[in-house]
LUMLOSE-860236 format. One line per field, with one value per residue (C-alpha): residue number from 1; residue in three letters; x, y, z. Coordinates in steps of 0.02 Angstrom, whole numbers. Layout:
n	(NUM, ...)
res	(ALA, ...)
X	(X, ...)
Y	(Y, ...)
Z	(Z, ...)
***
This chain:
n	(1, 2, 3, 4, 5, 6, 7, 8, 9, 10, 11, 12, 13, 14, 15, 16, 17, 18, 19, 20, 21, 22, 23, 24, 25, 26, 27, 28, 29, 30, 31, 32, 33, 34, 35, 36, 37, 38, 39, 40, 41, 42, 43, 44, 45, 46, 47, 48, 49, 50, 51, 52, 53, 54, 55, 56, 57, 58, 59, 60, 61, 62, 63, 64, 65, 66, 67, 68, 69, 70, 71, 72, 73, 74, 75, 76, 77, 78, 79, 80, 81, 82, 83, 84, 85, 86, 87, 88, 89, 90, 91, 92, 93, 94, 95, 96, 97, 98, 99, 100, 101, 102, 103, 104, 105, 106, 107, 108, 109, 110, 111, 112, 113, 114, 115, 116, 117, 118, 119, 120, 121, 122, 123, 124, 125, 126, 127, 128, 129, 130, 131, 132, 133, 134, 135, 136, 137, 138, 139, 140, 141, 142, 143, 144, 145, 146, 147, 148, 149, 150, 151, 152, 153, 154, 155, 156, 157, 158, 159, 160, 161, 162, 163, 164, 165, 166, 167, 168, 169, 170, 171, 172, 173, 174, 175, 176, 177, 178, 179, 180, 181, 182, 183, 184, 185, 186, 187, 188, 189, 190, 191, 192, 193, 194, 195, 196, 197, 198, 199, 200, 201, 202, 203, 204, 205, 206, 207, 208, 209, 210, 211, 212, 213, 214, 215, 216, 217, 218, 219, 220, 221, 222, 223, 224, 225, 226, 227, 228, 229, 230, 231, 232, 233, 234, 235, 236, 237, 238, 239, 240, 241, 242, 243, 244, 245, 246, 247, 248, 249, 250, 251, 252, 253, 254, 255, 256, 257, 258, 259, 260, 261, 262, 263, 264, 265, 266, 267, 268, 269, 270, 271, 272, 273, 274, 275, 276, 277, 278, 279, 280, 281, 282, 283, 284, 285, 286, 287, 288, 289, 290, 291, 292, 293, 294, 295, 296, 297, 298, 299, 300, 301, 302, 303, 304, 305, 306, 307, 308, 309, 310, 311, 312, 313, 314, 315, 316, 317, 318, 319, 320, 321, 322, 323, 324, 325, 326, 327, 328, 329, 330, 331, 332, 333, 334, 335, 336, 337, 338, 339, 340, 341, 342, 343, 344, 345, 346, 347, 348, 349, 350, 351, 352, 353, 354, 355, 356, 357, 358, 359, 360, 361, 362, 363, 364, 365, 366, 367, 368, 369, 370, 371, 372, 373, 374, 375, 376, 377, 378, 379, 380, 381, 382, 383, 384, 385, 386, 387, 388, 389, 390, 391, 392, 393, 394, 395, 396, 397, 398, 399, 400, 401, 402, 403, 404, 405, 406, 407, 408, 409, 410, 411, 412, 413, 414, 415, 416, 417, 418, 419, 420, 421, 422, 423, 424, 425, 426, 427, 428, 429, 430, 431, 432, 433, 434, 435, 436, 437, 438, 439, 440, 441, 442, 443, 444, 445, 446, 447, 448, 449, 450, 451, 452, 453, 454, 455, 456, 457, 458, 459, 460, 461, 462, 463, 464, 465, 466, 467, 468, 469, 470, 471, 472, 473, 474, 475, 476, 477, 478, 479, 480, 481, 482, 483, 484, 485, 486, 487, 488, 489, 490, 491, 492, 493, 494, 495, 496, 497, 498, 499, 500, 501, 502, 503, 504, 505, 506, 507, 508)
res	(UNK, UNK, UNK, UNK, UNK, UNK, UNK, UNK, UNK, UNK, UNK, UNK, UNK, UNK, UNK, UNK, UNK, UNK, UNK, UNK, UNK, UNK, UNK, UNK, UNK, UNK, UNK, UNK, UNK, UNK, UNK, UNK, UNK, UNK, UNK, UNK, UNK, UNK, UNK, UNK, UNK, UNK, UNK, UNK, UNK, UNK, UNK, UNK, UNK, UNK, UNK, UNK, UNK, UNK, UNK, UNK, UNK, UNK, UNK, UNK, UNK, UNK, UNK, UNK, UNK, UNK, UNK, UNK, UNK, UNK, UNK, UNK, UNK, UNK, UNK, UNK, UNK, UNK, UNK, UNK, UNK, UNK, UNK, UNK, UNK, UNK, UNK, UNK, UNK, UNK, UNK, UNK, UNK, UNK, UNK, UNK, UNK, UNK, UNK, UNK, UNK, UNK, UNK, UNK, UNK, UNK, UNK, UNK, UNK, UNK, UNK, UNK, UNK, UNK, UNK, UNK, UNK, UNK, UNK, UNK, UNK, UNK, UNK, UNK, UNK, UNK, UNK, UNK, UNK, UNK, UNK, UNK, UNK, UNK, UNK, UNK, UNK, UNK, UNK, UNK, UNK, UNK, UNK, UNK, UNK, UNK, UNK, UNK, UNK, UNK, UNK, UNK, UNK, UNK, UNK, UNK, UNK, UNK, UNK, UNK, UNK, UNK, UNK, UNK, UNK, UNK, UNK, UNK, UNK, UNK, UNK, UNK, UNK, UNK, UNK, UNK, UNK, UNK, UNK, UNK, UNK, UNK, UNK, UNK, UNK, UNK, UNK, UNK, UNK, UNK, UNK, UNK, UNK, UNK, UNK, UNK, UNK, UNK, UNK, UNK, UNK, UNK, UNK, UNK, UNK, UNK, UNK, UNK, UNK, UNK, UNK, UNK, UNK, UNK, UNK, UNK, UNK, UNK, UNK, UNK, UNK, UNK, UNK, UNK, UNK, UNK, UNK, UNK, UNK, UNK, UNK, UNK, UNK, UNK, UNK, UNK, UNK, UNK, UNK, UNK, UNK, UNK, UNK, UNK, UNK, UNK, UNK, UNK, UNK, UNK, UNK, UNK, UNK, UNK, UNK, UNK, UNK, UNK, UNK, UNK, UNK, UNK, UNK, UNK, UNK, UNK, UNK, UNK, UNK, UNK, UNK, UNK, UNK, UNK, UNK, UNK, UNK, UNK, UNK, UNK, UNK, UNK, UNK, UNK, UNK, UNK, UNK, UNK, UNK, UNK, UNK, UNK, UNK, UNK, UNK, UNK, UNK, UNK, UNK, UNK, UNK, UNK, UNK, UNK, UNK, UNK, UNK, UNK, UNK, UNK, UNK, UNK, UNK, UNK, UNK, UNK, UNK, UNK, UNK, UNK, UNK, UNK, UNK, UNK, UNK, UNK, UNK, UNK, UNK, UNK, UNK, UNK, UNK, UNK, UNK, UNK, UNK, UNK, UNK, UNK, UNK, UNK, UNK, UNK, UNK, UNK, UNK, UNK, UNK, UNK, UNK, UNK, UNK, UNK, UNK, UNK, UNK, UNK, UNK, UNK, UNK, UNK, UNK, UNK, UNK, UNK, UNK, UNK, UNK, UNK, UNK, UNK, UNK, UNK, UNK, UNK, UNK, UNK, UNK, UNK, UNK, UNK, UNK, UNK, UNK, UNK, UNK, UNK, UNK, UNK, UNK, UNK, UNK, UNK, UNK, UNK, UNK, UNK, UNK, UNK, UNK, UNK, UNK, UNK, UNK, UNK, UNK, UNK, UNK, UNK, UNK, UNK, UNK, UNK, UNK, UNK, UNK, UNK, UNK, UNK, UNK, UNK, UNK, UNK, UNK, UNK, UNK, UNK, UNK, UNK, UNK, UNK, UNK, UNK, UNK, UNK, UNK, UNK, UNK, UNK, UNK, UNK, UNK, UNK, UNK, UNK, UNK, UNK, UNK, UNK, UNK, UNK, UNK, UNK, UNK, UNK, UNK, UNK, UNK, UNK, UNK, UNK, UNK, UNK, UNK, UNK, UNK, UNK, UNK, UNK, UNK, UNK, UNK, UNK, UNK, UNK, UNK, UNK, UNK, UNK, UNK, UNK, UNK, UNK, UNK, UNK, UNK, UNK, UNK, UNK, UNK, UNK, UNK, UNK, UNK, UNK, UNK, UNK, UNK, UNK, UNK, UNK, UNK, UNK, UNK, UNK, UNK, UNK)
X	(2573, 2515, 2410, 2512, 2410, 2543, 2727, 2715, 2814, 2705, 2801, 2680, 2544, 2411, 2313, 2164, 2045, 1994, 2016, 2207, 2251, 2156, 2230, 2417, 2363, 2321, 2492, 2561, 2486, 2532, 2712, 2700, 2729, 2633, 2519, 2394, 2268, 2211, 2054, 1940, 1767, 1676, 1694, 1807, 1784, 1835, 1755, 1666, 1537, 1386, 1236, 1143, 958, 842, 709, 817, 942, 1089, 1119, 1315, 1345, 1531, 1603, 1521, 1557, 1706, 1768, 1867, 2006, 2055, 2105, 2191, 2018, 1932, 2073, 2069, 1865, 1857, 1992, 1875, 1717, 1615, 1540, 1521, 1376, 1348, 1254, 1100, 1134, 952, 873, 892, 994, 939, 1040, 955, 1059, 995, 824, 828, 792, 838, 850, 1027, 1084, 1262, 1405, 1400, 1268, 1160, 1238, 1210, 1341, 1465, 1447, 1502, 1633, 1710, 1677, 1749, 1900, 1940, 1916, 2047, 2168, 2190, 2175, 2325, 2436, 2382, 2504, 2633, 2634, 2735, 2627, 2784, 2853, 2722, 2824, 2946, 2803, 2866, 2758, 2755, 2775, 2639, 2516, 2542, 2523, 2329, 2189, 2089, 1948, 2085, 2133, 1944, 1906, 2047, 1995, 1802, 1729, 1558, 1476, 1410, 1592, 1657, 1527, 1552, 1722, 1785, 1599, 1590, 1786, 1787, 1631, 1663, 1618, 1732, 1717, 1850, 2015, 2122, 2281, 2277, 2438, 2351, 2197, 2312, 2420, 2215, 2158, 2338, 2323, 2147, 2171, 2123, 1969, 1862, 1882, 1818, 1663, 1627, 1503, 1471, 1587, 1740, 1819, 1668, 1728, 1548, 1490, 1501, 1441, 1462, 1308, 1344, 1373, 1537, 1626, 1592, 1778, 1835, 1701, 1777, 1946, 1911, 1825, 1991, 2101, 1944, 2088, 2200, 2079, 2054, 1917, 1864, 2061, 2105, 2291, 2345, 2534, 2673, 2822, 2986, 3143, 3291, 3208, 3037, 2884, 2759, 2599, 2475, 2302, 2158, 2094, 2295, 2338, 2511, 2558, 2729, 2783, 2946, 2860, 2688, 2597, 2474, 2315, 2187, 2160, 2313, 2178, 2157, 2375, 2315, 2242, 2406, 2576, 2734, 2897, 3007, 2887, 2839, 2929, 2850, 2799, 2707, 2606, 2541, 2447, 2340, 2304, 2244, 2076, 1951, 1813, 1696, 1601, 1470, 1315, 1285, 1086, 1000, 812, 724, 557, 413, 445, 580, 457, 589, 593, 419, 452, 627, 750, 889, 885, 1047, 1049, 1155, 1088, 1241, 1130, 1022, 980, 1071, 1192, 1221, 1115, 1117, 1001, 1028, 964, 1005, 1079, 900, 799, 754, 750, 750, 845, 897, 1086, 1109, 1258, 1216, 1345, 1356, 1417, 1240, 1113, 1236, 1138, 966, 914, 908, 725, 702, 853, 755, 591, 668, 756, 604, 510, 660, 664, 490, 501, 678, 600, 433, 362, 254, 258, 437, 381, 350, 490, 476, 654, 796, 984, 1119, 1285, 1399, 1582, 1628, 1625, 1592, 1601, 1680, 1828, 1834, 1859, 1872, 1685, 1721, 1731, 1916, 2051, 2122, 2267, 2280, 2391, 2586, 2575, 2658, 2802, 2822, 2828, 2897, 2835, 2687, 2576, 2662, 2848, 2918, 2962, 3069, 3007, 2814, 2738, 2583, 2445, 2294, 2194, 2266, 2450, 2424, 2492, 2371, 2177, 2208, 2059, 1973, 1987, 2084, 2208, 2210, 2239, 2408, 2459, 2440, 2558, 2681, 2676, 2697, 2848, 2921, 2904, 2983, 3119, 3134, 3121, 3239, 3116, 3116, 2927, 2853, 2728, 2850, 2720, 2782, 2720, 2577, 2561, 2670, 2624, 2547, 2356, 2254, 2236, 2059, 2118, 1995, 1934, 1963, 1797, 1835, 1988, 1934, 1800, 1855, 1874, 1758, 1916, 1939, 1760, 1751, 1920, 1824, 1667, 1780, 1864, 1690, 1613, 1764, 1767, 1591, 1605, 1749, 1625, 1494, 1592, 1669, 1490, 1445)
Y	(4578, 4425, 4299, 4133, 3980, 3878, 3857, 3702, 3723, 3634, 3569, 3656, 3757, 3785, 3931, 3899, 3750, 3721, 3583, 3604, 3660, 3507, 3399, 3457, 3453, 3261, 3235, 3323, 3217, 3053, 3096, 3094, 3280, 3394, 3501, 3645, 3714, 3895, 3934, 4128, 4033, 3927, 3801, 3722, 3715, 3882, 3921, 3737, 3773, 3639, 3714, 3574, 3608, 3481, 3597, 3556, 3411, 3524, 3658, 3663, 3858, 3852, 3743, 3587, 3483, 3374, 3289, 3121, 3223, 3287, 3139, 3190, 3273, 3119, 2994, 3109, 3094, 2901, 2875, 2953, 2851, 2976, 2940, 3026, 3035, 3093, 3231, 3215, 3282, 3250, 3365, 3543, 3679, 3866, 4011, 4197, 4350, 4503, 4456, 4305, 4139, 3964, 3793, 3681, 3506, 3484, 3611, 3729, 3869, 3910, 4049, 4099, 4007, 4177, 4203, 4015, 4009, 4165, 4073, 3919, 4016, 4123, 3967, 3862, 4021, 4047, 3842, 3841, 3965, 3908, 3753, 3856, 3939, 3839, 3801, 3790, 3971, 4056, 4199, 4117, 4088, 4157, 4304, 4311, 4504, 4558, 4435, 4505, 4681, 4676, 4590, 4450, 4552, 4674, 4515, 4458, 4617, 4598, 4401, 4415, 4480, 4463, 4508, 4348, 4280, 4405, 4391, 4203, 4182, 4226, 4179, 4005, 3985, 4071, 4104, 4294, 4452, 4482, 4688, 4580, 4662, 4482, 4462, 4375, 4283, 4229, 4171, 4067, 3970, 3939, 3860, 3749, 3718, 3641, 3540, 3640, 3742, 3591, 3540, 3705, 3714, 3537, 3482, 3287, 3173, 3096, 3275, 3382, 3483, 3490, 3313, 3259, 3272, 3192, 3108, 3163, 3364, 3444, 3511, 3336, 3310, 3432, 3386, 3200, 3279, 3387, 3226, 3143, 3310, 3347, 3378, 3482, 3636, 3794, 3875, 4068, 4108, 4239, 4260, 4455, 4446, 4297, 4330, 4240, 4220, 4110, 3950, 3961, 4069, 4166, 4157, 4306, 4326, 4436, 4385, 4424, 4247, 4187, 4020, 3949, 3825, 3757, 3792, 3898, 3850, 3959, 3891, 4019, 4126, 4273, 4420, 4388, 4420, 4601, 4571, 4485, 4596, 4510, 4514, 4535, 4611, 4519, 4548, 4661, 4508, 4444, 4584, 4604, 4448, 4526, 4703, 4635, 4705, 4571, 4662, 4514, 4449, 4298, 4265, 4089, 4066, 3901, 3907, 3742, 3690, 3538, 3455, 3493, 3566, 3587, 3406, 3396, 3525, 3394, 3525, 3491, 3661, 3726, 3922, 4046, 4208, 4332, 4486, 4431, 4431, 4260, 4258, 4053, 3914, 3727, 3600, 3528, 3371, 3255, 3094, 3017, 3162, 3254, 3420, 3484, 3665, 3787, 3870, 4001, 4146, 4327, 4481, 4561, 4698, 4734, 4667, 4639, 4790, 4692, 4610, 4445, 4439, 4561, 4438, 4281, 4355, 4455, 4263, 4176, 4267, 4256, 4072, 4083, 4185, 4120, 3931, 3983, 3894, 3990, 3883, 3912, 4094, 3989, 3917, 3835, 3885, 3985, 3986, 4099, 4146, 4299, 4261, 4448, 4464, 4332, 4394, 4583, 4504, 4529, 4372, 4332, 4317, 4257, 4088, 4094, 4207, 4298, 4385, 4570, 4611, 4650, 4567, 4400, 4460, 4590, 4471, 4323, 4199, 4076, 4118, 3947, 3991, 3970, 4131, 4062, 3953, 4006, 3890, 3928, 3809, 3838, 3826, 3983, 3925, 3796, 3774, 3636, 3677, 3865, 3892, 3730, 3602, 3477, 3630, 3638, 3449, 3460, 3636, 3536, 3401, 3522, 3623, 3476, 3411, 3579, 3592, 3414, 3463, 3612, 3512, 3364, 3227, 3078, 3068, 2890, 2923, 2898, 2963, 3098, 3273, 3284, 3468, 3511, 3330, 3360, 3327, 3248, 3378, 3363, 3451, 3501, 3346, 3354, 3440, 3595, 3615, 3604, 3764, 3901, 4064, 4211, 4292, 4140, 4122, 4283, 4252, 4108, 4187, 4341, 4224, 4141, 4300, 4335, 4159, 4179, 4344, 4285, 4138, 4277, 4374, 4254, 4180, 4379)
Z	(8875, 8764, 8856, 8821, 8762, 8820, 8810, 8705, 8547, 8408, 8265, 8148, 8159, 7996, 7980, 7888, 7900, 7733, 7618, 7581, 7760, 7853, 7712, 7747, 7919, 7915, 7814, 7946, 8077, 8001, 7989, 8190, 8208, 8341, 8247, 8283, 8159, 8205, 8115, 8103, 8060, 8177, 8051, 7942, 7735, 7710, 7528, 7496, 7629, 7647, 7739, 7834, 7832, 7852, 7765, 7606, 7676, 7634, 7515, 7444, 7454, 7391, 7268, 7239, 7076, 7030, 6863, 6843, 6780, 6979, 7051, 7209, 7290, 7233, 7316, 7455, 7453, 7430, 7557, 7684, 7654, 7532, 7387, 7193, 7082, 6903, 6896, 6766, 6618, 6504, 6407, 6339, 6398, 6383, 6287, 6304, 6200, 6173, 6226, 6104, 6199, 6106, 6164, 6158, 6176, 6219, 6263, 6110, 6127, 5972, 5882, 5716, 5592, 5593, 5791, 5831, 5695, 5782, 5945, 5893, 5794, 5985, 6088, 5991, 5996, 6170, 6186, 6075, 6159, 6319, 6290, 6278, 6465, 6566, 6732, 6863, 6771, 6665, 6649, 6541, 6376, 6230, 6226, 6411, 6407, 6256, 6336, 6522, 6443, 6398, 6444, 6406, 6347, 6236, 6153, 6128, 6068, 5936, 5885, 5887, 5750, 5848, 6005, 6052, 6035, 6145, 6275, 6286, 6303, 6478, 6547, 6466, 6538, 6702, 6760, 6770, 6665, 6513, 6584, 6705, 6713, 6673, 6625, 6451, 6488, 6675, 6572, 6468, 6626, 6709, 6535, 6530, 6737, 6707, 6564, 6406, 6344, 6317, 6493, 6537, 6437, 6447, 6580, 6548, 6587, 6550, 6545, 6614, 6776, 6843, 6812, 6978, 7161, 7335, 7404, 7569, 7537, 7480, 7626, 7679, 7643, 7763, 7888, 7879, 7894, 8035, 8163, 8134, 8179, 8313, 8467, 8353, 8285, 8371, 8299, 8296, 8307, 8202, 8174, 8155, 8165, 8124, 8187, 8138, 8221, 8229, 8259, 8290, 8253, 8356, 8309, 8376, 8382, 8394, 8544, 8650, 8620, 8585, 8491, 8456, 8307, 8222, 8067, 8012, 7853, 7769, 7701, 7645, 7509, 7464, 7483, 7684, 7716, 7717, 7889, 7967, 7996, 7952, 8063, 7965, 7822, 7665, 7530, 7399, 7291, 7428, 7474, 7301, 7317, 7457, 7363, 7201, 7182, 7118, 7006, 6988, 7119, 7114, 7244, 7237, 7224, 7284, 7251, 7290, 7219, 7281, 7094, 6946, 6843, 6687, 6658, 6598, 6463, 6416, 6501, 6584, 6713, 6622, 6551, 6484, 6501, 6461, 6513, 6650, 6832, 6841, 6724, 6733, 6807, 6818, 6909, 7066, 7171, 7293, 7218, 7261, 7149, 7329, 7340, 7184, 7133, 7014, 7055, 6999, 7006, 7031, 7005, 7156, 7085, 7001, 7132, 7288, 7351, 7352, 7504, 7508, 7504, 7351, 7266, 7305, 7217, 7061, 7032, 7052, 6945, 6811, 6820, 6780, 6637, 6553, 6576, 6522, 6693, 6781, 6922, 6952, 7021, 7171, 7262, 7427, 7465, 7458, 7527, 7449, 7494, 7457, 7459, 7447, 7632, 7760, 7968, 7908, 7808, 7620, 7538, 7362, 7306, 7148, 7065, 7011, 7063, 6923, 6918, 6828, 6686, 6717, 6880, 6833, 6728, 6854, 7014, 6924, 7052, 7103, 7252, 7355, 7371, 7549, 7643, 7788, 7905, 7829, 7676, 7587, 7545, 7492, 7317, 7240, 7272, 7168, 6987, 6932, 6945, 7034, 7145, 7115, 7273, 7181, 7170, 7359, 7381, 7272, 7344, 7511, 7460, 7388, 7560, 7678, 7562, 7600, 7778, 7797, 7708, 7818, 7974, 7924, 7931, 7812, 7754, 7778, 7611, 7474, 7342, 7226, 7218, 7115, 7095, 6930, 6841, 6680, 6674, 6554, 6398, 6290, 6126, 6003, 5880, 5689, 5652, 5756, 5711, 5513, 5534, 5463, 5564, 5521, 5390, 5310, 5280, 5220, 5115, 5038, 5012, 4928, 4807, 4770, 4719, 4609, 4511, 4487, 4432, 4326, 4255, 4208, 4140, 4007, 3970, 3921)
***
């Protein structure tokens, strides 16, 4: 029989202490209810994980940057004492293909003129379409079914006339391999839900999603969170069944232990339900959250160095290197120019089987050669993190969770929607910035409206629900939109040929 924590029935309990759970948590809290956060980890954060280290002050492991366009995380981040700075953004970035290594100043890479006229051509497409998923039913576009029938690399395949193009396009958006298998219409909702291809590729501010950090570490947030909730978190509490009945919900555990709540939410990423039996059972929409199988998987490299060597060659510590060891890097300091670092993001499905020590040298010695620094062989530190699997449980080791194709006109619903008296949270539930932490702060808002609707209780914060407001969209400017793709060009250049030949002809 189940050892009983206690008979205390808590109004709520959260399961997962990251970002969005704490945050609902805290919401929770402040509407006076009882509340009990169960978390697995021995810390909270969940995926925005800030090492401390006082070899290298700390070392932000899981996501890290912000832009002024996600204003919820940053309210949430200001109201807790933290503080933002720009990241530096001076000098050149780095763009190897093929072998070929050239040097860059702003967001577009140096293609020749056919490769970024395809690029440009592909990245305004899916921009343009993107507008036309709706973010609170995606399944309802126009061309819902063709685009949920093939993936984004099909479609790529189809509008690139180039390789470059091709490779580009889901790396410079998502971060992940364009070998991928993602849903082209799921590609389309993420590029809508974060504001638009140029918010995307952009990394400077005003619209730049990675051109800002906090001063005091990432997880910081959650950290901040957590002191206040201090008496309320049960750490290294795994949850393995939920069980609902008429008016309450059991809540078991690995170790025998059983809780009891009016209401459960759920706060952690869709993959991990496969570890927790349902009573009664999910329905079938549900459970395919937890069995999609997520191809692409990122290490996330932090290699530290006495001096940032690239400035003195006017580099910036940015790359692109489509076919290498580390397929993107950016620089990294403290806000004071301390500890100085290279990030960089590894496919663990090519070198996951490294150890970390055979990783940290094959990297150093590729930052060396792709910076043309030979005293970037020589790092005085390392930290990296796999998000495939942390403590046995498979987690989603990749930067964005993408969803394959047929799976959202087949399902025909948002990871979020109630089931009973259990809510989801959590950054993938949410329909603005999916996966991102600003995500999680609005799925967290949208979660505790729905569990104080479920319970009856007036809220005292009369703010609205910020999840499904429209964001600020960065279109394309005039200049883009007037290049011609790589058919027209070749229309034009066809047509050219044919007046001059026309011209020649008559002067014979």
């Amino acid at each position: 029989m189940a050892v009983q924590a206690d008979r205390e029935l808590f109004d709520v309990i959260v399961v997962g202490a990251g970002i969005s759970g704490l945050h609902a948590a805290q919401c929770l809290v402040r509407e006076g209810l009882n509340v009990c956060i169960l978390e697995g980890r021995p810390r909270v954060g969940g995926r925005a994980w800030t090492l401390r280290d006082p070899s290298v002050g700390f070392a932000d492991l899981g996501g890290a940057y912000y832009g002024e366009q996600q204003t919820q995380v940053i309210k949430l981040a200001e109201s807790l004492g933290l503080d933002f700075y720009e990241v530096p953004q001076n000098g050149k970035a780095i763009f190897c293909l093929n072998g070929v290594r050239k040097l860059f100043e702003g967001d577009v890479p140096p293609l020749s003129l056919i490769s970024l006229l395809d690029l440009s051509n592909c990245l305004q497409l899916l921009d343009k379409l993107s507008l036309q998923v709706p973010l609170h039913a995606p399944w309802t576009a126009p061309e819902a079914e063709k685009w949920d029938s093939i993936t984004l690399e099909e479609f790529v395949r189809k509008s690139c006339w180039t390789e470059a193009a091709r490779l580009l396009t889901s790396l410079a958006l998502f971060a992940v391999t364009i070998e991928s298998k993602h849903s082209m219409l799921d590609a389309l909702f993420l590029i809508h839900s974060c504001g638009g291809v140029r918010a995307l590729l952009a990394s400077q501010a005003p619209y730049g999603m990675q051109s800002m950090k906090i001063k005091q570490g990432s997880n910081s947030i959650s950290e901040k969170m957590a002191d206040d909730l201090k008496g309320n978190i049960r750490f290294e509490t795994r949850v393995t069944k939920l069980q609902q009945m008429d008016s309450e919900v059991e809540i078991h555990t690995e170790d025998g232990i059983t809780f009891r709540a009016r209401e459960v939410l759920i706060a952690f990423c869709p993959l991990l339900l496969k570890h927790i039996s349902f009573e009664p059972s999910l329905p079938m929409s549900y459970k395919a959250f937890a069995d999609i199988n997520q191809k692409s998987r990122a290490i996330k490299t932090v290699m530290y160095y006495k001096r940032a060597h690239w400035t003195d060659h006017t580099l910036k510590g940015e790359f692109i290197a489509v076919d290498g060891l580390v397929y993107y890097g950016i620089s990294d300091a403290k806000c004071d120019g301390s500890h100085p670092a290279i990030i960089g993001f590894v496919d663990a499905n090519k070198y996951g089987s490294m150890t970390v020590t055979q990783r940290r040298d094959a990297i150093a010695k590729f930052y060396a050669e792709i910076f043309r620094i030979p005293e970037m062989a020589d790092p005085v530190n390392y930290k990296e993190k796999d998000w495939g699997d942390e403590d046995g449980v498979e987690l989603s080791g990749i930067c964005v969770y993408t969803l394959p194709p047929g799976f959202i006109t087949t399902h025909r619903m948002l990871w979020g929607k109630a089931f009973g008296r259990i809510k989801f949270a959590g950054a993938e539930s949410s329909a603005v910035f999916r996966g991102y932490m600003e995500g999680g702060v609005r799925a967290a808002h949208r979660a505790v409206a729905q569990v104080l609707n479920s319970l009856d209780v007036e809220p005292k914060d009369k703010q609205p629900i910020e999840e499904f407001q429209e964001i600020p969209y960065y279109a394309f400017n005039i200049v883009d939109r007037l290049l011609p793709s790589v058919t027209q060009l070749i229309s034009i250049a066809s047509i050219g040929v044919v007046l001059i030949s026309a011209v020649v002809y008559r002067m014979l």
